[in-house]
N, C-alpha and C positions, 0 to 999 in steps of 0.2 A: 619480571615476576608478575603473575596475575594478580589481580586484585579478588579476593575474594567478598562478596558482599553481603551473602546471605550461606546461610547451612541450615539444613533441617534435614531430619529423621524420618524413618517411619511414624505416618501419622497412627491414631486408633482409630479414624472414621473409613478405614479402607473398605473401597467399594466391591463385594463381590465379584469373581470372575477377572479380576485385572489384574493385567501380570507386571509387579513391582519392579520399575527398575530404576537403575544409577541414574540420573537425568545431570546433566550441564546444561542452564540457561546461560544464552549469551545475549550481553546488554550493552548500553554502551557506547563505545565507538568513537570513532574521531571526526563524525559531519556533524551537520548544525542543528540535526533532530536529536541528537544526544540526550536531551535529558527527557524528552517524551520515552527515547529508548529504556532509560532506566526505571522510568515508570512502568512501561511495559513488563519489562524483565523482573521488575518486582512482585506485580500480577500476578503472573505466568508460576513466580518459583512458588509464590504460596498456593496458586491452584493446585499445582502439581503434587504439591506437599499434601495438600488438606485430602487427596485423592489417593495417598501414602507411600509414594514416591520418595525415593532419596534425591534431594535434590540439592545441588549448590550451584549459584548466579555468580556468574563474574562476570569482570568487565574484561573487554577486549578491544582490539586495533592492529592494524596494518602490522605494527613494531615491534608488539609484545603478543604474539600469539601461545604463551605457556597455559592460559588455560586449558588449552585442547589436549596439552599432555596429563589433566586429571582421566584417571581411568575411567570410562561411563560408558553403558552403553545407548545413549542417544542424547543429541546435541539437541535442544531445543533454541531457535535463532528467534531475537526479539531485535535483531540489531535492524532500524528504518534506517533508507538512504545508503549514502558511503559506505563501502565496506560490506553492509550487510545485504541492502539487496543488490549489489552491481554484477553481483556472481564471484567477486575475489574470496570471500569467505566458505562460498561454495564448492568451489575449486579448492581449498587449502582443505574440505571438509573432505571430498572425495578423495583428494591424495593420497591422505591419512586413514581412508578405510574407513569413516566414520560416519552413523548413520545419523541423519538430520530430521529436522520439520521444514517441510513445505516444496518448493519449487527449486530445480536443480541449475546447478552454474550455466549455463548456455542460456535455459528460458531464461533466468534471472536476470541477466544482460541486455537482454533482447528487451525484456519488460520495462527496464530502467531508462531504456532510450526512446522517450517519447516519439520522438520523427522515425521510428522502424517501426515501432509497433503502430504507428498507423499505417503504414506501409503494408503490416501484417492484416490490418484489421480491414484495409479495401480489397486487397488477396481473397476475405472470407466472407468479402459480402458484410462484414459488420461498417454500416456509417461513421463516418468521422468529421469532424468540420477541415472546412481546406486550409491549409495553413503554408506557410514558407518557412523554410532552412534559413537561417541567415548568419553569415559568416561577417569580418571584419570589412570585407569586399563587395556586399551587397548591401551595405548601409546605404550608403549614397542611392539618393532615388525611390527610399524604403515608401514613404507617403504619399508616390505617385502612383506605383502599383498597385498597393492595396488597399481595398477599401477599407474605410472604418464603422465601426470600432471591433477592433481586436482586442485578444488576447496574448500578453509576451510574457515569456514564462524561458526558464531554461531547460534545455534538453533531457539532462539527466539529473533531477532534484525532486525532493519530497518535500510533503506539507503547506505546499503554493508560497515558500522561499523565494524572494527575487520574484514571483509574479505582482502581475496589474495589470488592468484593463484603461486598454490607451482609444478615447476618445478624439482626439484631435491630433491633426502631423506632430506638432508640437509634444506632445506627450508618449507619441512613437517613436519618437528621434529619439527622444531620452531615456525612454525605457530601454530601447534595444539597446541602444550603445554605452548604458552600465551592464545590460545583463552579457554582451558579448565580450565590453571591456573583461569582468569578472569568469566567467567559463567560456569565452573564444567563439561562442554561436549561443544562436537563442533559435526557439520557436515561437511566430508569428502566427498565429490561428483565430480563424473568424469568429468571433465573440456572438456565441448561442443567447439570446433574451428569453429566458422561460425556466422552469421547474430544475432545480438541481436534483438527481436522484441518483443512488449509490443501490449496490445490489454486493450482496456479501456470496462468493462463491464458495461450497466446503464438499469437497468429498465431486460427486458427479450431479450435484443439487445445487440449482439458485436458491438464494434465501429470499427471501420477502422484500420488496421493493422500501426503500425507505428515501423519502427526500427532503432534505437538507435547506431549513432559512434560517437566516442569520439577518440585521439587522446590520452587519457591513457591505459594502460593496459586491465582496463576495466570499464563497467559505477558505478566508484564507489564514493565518497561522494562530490568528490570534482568537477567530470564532472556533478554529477545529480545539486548541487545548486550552484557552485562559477565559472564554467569555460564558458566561452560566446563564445568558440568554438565547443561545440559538437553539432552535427547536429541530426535531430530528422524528418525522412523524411515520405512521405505517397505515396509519386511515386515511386512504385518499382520495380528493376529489378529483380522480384522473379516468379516462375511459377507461375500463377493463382490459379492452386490447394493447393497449398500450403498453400495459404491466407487463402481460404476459411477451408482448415481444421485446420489451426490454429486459427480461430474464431471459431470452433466447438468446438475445443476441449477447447479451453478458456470459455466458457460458462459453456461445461463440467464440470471444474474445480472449477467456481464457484460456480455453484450447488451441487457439490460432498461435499465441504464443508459446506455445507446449506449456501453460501453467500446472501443478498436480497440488493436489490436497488441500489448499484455500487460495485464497484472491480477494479481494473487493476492484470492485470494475468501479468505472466514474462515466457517469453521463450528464447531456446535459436535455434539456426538449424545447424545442421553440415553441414557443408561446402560442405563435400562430400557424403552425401547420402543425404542432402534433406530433413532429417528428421528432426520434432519439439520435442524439449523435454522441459517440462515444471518446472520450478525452485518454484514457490508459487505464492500464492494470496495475495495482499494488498488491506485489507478492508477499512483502508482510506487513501489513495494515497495524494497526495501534491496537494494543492490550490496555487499555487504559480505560474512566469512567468515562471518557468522552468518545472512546472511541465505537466504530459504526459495525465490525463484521461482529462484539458482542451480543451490541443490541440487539441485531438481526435476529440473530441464533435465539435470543430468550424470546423473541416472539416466536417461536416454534417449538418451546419447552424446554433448551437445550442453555442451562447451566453456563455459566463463567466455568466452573470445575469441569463440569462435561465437555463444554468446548475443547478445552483445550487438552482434557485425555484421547479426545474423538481423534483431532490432529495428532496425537502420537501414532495413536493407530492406525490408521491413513499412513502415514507417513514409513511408518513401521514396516507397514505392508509392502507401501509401494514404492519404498526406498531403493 
């Protein structure tokens, strides 16, 4: 049985010209982003609403897929991680006839697995930092190949879960061999020193460069949703060029994966050459007050409410 979380009605602030319809947000989920999710999902239904949309938020998983038996005519997916962007829910979407937001079961898969989508992103010309596979069989010897310091992170995970930046053999030995213990591989990649910057992709438009400090190590789970001191800027004291080819090659990136209708891309730039190297794509980014593909959009006049009627229609369209 679904869990139903939210209902709302036609609003009275309906925006001319938009055509009202059933909406299902799905929230939720059974990974470790769960409760960002339902922040999300929370967001999303009262945009939708406050836009005059019929909208109702449930929760979903793997187990209990009856939400998708309420009648609507369009799914809005807020579910990060497991389930929501691995492409199973996209696939269970398309089965059913049902028309969704954002990026389709195949790219969604593709985008979830770190180690292809670099694969995809040296294919197109977009840089990456070099990194290694590493399975239960390639631990042995891990601190003689590569240099450090790295980056160990798990293949297929959101929110920099199970990541850390390992310094010393000693701190690579341990890292890789819980995070392999825990998902069976890890990715090994060479640890950029310089400027974090995130680019929000919507529609066939980069959005405004935005980069990311925090006061921890690095932007990991606890500066992206709990710490109310990391800054998240759009004035920067960066070359010009640099911007602009880091929105190039972020599009790049999204299209290399066949992404449609939003993204946020992740980069990182070394300090001392200048250069962008690009970490992945998230096919659906956080709805939330902390999260990056909103901010973006209202530095170009574009609404929390609009955002996210924008993505129906996108979506709508090119469903």
């Amino acid at each position: 049985m679904a869990v139903a979380l939210s209902k709302t009605t036609r609003g009275e602030r309906t925006r001319p010209n938009v055509e009202l319809l059933d909406i299902t947000v799905l929230a939720g989920g059974p990974g470790v982003e769960r409760e960002v999710s339902l922040s999300s999902g929370r967001a999303v239904c009262d945009a939708l609403r406050r836009v005059g949309h019929r909208v109702e938020l449930c929760d979903i998983g793997p187990t209990d897929l009856s939400a998708l038996d309420r009648p609507a005519d369009f799914v809005f997916i807020a579910l990060h991680g497991e389930f929501g962007e691995d492409g199973a829910l996209q696939a269970e979407l398309d089965a059913r006839g049902l028309r969704y937001s954002g990026t389709g079961a195949a790219a969604s898969r593709l985008a979830m697995d770190k180690a292809e989508s670099k694969q995809c992103f040296e294919r197109a010309g977009v840089p990456t930092p070099p990194y290694e596979l590493v399975t239960r069989a390639g631990l042995a010897g891990l601190a003689t190949r590569i240099k450090l310091p790295v980056v160990v992170k798990p293949v297929s995970s959101g929110s920099s879960v199970d990541t850390s930046i390992a310094r010393t053999p000693k701190a690579l030995e341990e890292a890789a061999n819980a995070v392999v213990a825990k998902y069976g591989k890890a990715l090994v990649e060479k640890y950029i020193a310089g400027p974090e910057l995130t680019v929000g992709v919507l529609g066939d438009d980069a959005l405004p460069v935005c980069e990311i400090r925090t006061q921890r190590e690095f932007y990991d789970y606890q500066a992206k949703y709990l710490d109310d001191n990391t800054q998240y800027l759009f004035d920067l004291d960066l070359p010009p060029e640099l911007l602009v080819g880091v929105q190039r090659f972020s599009l790049a990136a999204h299209r290399a994966l066949g992404c449609r209708v939003f993204s946020r891309v992740d980069c990182m730039v070394d300090a001392a050459s200048m250069e962008p190297y690009f970490l992945e794509v998230n096919t659906i980014p956080g709805f939330t007050s902390h999260s990056l593909l909103p901010k973006a959009a209202a530095r170009i006049g574009l609404t929390f409410d609009r955002l996210c009627q924008r993505i129906v229609e996108l979506s709508m369209k090119n469903g």
